[in-house]
Every structure is written in C-alpha cells, then in structure tokens.
VOMARBA-631528 format. One record per atom (N, C-alpha, C): residue number from 1; atom name; y, x, z; residue in three letters. Coordinates in pm, whole numbers. Example, Ala and Ser with C-alpha at 12.3 -4.5 7.8 and 13.67 -1.06 7.14 Angstrom:
! VOMARBA-631528
+------+-------+--------+--------+--------+--------+
! kese ! marro !      y !      x !      z ! lumkol !
+------+-------+--------+--------+--------+--------+
!    1 !     N !   -569 !   1319 !    780 !    ala !
!    1 !    CA !   -450 !   1230 !    780 !    ala !
!    1 !     C !   -330 !   1320 !    780 !    ala !
!    2 !     N !   -225 !   1285 !    708 !    ser !
!    2 !    CA !   -106 !   1367 !    714 !    ser !
!    2 !     C !      3 !   1290 !    787 !    ser !
+------+-------+--------+--------+--------+--------+
This chain:
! VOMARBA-631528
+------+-------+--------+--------+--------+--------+
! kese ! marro !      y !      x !      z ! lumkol !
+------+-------+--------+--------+--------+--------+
!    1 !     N !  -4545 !  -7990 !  16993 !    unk !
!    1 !    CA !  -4583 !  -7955 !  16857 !    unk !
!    1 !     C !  -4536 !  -8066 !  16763 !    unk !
!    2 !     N !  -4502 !  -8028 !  16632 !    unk !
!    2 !    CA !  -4500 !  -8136 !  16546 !    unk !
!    2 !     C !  -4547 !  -8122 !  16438 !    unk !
!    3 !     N !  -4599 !  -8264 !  16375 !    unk !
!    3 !    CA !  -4688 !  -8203 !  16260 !    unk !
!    3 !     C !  -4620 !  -8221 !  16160 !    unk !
!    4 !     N !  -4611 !  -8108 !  16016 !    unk !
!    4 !    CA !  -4550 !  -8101 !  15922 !    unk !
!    4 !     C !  -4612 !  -8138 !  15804 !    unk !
!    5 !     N !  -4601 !  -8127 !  15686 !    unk !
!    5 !    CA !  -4619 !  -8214 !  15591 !    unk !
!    5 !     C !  -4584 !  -8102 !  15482 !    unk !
!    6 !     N !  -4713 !  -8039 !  15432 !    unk !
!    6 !    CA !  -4648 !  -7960 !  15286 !    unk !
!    6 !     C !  -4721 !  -7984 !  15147 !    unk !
!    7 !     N !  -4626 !  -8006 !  15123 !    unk !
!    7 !    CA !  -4660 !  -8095 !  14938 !    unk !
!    7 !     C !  -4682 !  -7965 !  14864 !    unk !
!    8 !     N !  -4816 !  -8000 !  14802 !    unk !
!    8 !    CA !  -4809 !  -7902 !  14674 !    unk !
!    8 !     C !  -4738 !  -7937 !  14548 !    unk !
!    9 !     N !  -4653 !  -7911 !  14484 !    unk !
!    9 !    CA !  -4611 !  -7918 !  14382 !    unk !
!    9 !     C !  -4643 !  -7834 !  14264 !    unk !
!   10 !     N !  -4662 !  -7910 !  14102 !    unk !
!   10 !    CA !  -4672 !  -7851 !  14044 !    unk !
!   10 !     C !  -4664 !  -7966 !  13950 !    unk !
!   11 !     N !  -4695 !  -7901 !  13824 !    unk !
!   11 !    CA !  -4694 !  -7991 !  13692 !    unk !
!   11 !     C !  -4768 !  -7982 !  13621 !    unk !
!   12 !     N !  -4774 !  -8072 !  13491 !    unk !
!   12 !    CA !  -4979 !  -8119 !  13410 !    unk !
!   12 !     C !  -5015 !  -7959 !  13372 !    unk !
!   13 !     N !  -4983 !  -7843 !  13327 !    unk !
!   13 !    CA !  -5003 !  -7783 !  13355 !    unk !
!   13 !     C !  -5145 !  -7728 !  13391 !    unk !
!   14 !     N !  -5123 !  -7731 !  13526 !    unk !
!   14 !    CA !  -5241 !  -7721 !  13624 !    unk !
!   14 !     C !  -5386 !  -7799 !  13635 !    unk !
!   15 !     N !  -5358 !  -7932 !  13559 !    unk !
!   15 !    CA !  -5484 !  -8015 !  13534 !    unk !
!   15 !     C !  -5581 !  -7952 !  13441 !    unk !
!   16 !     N !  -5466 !  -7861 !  13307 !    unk !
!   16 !    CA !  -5529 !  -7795 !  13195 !    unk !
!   16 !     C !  -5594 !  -7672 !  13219 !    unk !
!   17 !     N !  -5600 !  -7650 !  13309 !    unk !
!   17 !    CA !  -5670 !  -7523 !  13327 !    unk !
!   17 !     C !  -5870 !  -7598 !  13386 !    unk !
!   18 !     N !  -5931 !  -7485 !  13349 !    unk !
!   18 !    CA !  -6068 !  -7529 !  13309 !    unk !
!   18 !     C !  -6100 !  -7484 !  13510 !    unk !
!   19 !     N !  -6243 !  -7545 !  13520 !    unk !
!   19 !    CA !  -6287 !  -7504 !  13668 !    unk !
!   19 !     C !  -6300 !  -7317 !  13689 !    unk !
!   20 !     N !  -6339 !  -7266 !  13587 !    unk !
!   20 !    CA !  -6369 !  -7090 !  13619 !    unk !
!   20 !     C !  -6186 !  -7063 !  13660 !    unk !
!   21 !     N !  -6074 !  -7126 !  13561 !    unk !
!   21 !    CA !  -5963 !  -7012 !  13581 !    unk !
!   21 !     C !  -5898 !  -7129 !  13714 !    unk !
!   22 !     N !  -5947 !  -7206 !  13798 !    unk !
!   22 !    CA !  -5920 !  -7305 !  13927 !    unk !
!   22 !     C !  -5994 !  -7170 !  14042 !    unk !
!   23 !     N !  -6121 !  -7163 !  14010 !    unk !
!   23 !    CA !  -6195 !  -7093 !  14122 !    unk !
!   23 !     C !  -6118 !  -7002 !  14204 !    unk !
!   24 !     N !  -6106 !  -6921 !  14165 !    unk !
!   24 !    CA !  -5970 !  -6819 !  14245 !    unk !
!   24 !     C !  -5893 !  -6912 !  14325 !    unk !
!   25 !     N !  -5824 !  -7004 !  14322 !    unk !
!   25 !    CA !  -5726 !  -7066 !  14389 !    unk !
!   25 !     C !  -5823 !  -7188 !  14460 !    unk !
!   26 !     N !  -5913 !  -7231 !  14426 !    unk !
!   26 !    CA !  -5979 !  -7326 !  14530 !    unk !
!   26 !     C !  -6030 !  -7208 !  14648 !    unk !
!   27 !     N !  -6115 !  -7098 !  14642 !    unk !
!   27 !    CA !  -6108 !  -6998 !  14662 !    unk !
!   27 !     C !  -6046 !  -6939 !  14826 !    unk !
!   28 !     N !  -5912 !  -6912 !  14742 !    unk !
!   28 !    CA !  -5814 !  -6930 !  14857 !    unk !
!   28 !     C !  -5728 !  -6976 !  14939 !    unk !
!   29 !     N !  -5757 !  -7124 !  14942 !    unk !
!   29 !    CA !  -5743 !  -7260 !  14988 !    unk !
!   29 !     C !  -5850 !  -7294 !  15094 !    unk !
!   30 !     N !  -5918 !  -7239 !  15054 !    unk !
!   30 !    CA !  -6026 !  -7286 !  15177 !    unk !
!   30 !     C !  -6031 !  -7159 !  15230 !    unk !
!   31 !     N !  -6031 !  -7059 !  15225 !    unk !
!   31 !    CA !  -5996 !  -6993 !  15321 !    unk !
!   31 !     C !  -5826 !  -7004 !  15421 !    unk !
!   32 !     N !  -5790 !  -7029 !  15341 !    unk !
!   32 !    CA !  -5634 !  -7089 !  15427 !    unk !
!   32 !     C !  -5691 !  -7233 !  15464 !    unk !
!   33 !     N !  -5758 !  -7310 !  15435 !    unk !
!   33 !    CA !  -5795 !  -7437 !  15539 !    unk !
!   33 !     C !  -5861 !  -7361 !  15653 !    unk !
!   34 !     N !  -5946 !  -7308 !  15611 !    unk !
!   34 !    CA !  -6057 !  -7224 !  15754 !    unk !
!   34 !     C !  -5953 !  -7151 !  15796 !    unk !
!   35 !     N !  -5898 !  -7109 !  15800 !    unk !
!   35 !    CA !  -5764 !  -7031 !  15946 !    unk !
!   35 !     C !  -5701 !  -7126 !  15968 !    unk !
!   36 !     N !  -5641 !  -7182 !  15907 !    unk !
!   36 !    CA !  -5562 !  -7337 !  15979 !    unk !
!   36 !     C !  -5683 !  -7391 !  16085 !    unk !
!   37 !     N !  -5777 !  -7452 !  16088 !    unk !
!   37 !    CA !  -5895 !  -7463 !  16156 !    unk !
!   37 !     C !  -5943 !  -7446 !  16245 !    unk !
!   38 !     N !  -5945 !  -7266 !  16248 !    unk !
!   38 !    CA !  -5951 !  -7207 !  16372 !    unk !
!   38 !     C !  -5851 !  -7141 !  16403 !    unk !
!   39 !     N !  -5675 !  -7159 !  16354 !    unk !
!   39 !    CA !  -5613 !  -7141 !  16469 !    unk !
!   39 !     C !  -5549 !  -7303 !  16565 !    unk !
!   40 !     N !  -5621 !  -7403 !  16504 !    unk !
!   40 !    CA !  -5610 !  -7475 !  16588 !    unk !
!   40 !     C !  -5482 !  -7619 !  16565 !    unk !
!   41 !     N !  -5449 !  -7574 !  16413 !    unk !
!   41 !    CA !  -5354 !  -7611 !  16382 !    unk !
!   41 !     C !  -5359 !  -7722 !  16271 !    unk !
!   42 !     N !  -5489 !  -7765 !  16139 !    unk !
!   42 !    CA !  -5502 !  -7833 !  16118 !    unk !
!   42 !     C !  -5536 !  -7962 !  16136 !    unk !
!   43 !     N !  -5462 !  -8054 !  16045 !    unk !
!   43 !    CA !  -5467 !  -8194 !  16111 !    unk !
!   43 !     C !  -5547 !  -8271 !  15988 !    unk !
!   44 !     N !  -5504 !  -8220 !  15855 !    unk !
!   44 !    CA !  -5595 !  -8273 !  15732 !    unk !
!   44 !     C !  -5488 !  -8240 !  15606 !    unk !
!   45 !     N !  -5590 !  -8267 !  15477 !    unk !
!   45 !    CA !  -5568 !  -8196 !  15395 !    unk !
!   45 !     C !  -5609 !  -8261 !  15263 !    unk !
!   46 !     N !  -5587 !  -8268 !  15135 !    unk !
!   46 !    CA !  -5661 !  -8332 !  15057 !    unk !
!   46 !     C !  -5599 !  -8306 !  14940 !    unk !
!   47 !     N !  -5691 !  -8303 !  14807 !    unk !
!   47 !    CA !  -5578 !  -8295 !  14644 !    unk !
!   47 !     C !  -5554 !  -8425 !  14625 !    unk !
!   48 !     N !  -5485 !  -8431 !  14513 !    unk !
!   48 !    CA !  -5467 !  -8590 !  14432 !    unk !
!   48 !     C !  -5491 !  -8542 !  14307 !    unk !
!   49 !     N !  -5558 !  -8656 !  14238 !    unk !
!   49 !    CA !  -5566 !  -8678 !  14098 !    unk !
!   49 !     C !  -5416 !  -8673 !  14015 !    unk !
!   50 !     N !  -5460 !  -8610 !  13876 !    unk !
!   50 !    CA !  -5345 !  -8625 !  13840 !    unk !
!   50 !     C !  -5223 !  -8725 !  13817 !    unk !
!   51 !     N !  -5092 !  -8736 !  13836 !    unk !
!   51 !    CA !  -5002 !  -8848 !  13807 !    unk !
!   51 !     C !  -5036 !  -9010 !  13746 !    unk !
!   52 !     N !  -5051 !  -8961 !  13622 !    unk !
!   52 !    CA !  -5086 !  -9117 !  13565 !    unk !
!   52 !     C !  -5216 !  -9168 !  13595 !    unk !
!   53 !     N !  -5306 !  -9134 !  13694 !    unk !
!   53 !    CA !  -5364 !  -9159 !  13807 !    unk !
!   53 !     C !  -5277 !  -9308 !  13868 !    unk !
!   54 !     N !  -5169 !  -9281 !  13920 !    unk !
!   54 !    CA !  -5117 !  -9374 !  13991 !    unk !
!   54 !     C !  -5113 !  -9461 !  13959 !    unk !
!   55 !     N !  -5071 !  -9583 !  14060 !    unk !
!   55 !    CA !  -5015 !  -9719 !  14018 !    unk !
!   55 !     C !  -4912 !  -9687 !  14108 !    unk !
!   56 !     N !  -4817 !  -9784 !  14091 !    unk !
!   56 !    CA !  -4674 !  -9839 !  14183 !    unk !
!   56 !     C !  -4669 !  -9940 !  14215 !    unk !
!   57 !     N !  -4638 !  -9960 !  14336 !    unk !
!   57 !    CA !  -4605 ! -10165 !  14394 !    unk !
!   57 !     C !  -4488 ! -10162 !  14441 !    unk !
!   58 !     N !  -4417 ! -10254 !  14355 !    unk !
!   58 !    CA !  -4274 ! -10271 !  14436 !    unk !
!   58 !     C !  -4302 ! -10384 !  14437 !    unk !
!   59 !     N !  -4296 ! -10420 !  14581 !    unk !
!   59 !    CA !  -4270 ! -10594 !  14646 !    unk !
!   59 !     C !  -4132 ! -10568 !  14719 !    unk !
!   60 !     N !  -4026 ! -10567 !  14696 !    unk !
!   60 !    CA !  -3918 ! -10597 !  14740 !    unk !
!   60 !     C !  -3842 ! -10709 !  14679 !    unk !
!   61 !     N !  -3957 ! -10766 !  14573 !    unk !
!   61 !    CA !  -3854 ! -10900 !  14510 !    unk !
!   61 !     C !  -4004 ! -11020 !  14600 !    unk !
!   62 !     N !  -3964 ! -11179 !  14543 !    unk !
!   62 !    CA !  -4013 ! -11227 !  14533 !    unk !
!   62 !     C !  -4171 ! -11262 !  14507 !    unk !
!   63 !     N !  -4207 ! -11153 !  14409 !    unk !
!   63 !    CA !  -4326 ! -11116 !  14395 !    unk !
!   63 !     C !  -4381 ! -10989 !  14350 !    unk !
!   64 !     N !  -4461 ! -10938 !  14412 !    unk !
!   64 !    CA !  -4471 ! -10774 !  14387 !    unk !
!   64 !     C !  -4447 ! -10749 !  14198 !    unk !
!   65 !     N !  -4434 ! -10618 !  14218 !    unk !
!   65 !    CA !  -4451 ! -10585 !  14019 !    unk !
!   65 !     C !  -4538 ! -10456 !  14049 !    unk !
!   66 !     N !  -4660 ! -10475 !  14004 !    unk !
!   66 !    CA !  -4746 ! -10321 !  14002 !    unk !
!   66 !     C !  -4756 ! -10268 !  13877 !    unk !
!   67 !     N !  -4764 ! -10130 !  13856 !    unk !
!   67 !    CA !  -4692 ! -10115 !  13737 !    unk !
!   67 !     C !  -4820 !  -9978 !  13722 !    unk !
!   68 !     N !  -4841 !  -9918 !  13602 !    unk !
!   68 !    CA !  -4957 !  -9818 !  13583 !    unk !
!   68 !     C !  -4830 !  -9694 !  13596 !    unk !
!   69 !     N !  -4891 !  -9554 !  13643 !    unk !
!   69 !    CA !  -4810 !  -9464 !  13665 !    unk !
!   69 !     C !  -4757 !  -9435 !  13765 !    unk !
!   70 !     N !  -4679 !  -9306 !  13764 !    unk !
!   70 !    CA !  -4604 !  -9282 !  13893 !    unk !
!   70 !     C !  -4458 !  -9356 !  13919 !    unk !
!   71 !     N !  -4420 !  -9332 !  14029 !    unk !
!   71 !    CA !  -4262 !  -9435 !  14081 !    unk !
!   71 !     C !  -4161 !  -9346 !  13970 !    unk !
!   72 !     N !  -4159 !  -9224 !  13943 !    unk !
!   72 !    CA !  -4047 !  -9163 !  13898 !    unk !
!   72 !     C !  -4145 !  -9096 !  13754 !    unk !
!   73 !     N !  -4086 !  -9032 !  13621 !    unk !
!   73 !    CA !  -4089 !  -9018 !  13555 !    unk !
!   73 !     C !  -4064 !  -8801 !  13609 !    unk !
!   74 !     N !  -4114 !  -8730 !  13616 !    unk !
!   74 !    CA !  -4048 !  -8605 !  13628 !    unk !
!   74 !     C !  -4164 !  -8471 !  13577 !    unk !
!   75 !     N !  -4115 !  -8405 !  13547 !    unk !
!   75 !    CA !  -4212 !  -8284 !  13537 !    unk !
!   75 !     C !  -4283 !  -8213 !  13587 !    unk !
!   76 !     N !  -4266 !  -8249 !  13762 !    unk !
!   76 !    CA !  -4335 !  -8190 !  13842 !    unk !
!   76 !     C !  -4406 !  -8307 !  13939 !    unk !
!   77 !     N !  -4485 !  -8333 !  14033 !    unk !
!   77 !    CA !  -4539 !  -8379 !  14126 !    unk !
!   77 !     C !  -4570 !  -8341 !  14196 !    unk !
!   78 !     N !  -4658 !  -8419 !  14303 !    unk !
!   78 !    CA !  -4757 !  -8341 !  14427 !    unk !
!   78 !     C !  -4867 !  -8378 !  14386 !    unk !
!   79 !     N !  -4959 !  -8240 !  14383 !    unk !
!   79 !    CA !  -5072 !  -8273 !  14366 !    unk !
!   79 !     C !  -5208 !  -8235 !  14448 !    unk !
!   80 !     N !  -5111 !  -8209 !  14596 !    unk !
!   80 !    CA !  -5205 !  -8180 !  14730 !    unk !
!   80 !     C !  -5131 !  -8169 !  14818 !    unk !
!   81 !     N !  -5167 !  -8146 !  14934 !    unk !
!   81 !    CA !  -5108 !  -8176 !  15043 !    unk !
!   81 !     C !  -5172 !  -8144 !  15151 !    unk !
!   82 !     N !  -5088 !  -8040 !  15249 !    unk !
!   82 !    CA !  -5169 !  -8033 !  15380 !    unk !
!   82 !     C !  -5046 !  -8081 !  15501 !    unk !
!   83 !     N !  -5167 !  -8129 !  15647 !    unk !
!   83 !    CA !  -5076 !  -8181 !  15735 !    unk !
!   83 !     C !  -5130 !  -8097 !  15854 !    unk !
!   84 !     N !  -5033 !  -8003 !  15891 !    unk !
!   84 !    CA !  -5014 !  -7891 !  15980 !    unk !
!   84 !     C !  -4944 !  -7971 !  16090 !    unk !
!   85 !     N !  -5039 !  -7927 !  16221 !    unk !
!   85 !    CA !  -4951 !  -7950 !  16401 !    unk !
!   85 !     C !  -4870 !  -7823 !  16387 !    unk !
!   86 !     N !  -4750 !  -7789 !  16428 !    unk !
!   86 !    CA !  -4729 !  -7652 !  16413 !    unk !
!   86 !     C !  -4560 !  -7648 !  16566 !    unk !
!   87 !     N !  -4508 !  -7520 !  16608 !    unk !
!   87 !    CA !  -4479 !  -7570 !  16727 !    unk !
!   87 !     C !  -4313 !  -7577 !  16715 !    unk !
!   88 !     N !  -4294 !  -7517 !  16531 !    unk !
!   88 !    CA !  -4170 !  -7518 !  16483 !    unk !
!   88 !     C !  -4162 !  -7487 !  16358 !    unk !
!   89 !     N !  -4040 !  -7488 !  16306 !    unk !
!   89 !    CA !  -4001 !  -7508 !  16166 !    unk !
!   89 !     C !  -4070 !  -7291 !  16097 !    unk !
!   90 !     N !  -4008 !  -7203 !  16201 !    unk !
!   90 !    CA !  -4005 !  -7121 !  16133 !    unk !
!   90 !     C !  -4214 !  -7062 !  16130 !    unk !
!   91 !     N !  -4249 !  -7090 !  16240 !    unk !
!   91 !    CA !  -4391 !  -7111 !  16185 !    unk !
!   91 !     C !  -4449 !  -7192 !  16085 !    unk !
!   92 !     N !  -4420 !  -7307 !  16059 !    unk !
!   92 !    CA !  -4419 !  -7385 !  15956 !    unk !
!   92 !     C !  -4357 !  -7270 !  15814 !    unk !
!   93 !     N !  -4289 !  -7231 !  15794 !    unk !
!   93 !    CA !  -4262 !  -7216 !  15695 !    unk !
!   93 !     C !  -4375 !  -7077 !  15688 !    unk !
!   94 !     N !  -4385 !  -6979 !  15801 !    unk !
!   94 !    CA !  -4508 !  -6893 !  15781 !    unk !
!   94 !     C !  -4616 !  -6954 !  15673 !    unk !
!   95 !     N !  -4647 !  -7059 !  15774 !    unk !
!   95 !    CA !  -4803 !  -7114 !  15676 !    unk !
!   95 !     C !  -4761 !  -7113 !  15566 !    unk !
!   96 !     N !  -4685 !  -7192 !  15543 !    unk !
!   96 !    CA !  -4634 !  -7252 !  15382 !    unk !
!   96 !     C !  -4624 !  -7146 !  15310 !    unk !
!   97 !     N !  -4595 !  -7055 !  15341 !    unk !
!   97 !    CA !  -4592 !  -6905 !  15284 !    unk !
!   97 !     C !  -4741 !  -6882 !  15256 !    unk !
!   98 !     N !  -4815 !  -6885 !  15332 !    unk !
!   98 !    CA !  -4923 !  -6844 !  15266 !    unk !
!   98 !     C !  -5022 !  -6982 !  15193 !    unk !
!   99 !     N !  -4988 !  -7066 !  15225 !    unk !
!   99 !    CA !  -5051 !  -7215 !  15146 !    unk !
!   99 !     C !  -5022 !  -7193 !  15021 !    unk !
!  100 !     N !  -4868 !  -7141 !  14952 !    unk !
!  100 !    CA !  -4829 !  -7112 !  14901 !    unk !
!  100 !     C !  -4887 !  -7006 !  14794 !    unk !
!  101 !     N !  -4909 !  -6909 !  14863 !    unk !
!  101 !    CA !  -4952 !  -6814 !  14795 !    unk !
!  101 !     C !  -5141 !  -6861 !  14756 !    unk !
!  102 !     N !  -5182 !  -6906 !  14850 !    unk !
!  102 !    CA !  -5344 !  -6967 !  14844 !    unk !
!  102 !     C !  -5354 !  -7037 !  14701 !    unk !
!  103 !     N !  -5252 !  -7148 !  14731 !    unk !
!  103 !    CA !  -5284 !  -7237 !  14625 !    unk !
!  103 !     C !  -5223 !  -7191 !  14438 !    unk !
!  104 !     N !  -5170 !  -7121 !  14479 !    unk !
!  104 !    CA !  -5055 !  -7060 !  14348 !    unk !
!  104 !     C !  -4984 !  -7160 !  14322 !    unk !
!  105 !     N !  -4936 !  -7225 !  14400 !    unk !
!  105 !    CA !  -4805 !  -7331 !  14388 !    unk !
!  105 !     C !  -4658 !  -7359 !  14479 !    unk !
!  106 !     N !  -4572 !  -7383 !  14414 !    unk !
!  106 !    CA !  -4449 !  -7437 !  14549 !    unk !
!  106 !     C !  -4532 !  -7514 !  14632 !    unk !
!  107 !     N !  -4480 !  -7516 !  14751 !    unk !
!  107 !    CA !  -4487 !  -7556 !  14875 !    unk !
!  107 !     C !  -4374 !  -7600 !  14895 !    unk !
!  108 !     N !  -4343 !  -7716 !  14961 !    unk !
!  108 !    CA !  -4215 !  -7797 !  15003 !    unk !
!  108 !     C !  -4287 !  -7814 !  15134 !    unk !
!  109 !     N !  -4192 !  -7793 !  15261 !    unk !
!  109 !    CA !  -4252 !  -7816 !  15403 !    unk !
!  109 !     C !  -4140 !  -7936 !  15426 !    unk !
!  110 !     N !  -4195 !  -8062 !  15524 !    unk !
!  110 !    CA !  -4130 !  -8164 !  15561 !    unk !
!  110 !     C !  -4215 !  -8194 !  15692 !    unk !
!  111 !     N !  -4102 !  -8185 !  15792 !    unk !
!  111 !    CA !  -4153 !  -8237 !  15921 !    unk !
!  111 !     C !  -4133 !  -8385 !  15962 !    unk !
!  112 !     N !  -4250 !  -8448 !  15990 !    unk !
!  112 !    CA !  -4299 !  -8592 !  16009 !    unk !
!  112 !     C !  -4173 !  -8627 !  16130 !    unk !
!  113 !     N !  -4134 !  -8774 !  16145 !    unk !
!  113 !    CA !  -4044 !  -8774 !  16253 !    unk !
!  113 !     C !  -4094 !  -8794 !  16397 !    unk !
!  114 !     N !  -4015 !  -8745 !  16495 !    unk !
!  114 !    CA !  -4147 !  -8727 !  16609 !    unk !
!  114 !     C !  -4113 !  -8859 !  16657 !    unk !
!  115 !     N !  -4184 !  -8878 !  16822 !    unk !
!  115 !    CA !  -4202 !  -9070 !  16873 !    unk !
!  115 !     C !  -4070 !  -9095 !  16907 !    unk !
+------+-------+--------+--------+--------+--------+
C-alpha cells in the first residue's frame, strides 16, 4: 500500500462564506472521513487556517529569515488535507473523486515516496 496525500485546494473565497452555507460541505466530509475509516484506509486528516495564517522560515542562509505569510504569493492554496493508505494510484484517484466532490473543492492527489 502507499499512502497518498490529497490537498484541498481552493482560494479566500471559501473563508467568506458564513458557518450555515460551510454545513453542507463539513457535512460531507465527515461522512467521506467515516468511509475512509471503515474501509480501512485512513491515515489522518485535518483543515488549515487561512493563508496569512502562515509564517515562513528560510534558514538556508547564515541566519534564518521568518517572514509573516505564505512561501508564495498565489490565488489559490491548500486549505485541508487528507492522508489516504491506498493500494494504487487509480484507487487513489477514486477517493479523490469523491473527497472532491465532499468537500466542493479541487483535489490534487500526490503519492508520499515509499522506503
């Protein structure tokens, strides 16, 4: 098995929407966590706060530079993420299909590198 990696993507957008017009889509997220669950296949799962949320650390010089914000400047982000065992790419993309549809967002699937 290997475990995959699918980013929710989306943009601010999605922060603007109030908790009643979220419900529907938290909704059906946890019901797509609960089948991931019990088919045996989740590994973990979690949202993120929005972007400028972040900080950045680049220590590749001399002395780190932490900086407020995200690493890149773009219109879209990740703003959740699930980490699926799964036993191949084209099952993987099944889920993602419906993570997809759960969350009302792109899904980008990326498989972790194996040992």
């Amino acid at each position: 098995m290997t475990q995959y990696l699918f980013s929710v993507h989306h943009g601010s957008e999605a922060y603007d929407r109030t908790p009643e017009e979220m419900q529907p889509s938290w909704d059906a997220t946890g019901r797509f966590n609960d089948k991931a669950v019990a088919a045996g296949v989740f590994v973990f799962a979690g949202g993120l706060q929005p972007a400028e949320t972040a900080t950045t650390v680049d220590a590749r010089g001399e002395a780190p530079i932490i900086t407020d914000g995200p690493y890149l400047e773009t219109k879209e982000w990740i703003g959740g993420f699930w980490v699926l065992d799964l036993p191949d790419l084209d099952t993987a993309l099944r889920w993602a299909t419906e993570a997809s549809a759960a969350c009302g967002e792109a899904v980008e699937v990326r498989p972790f590198h194996g040992d």
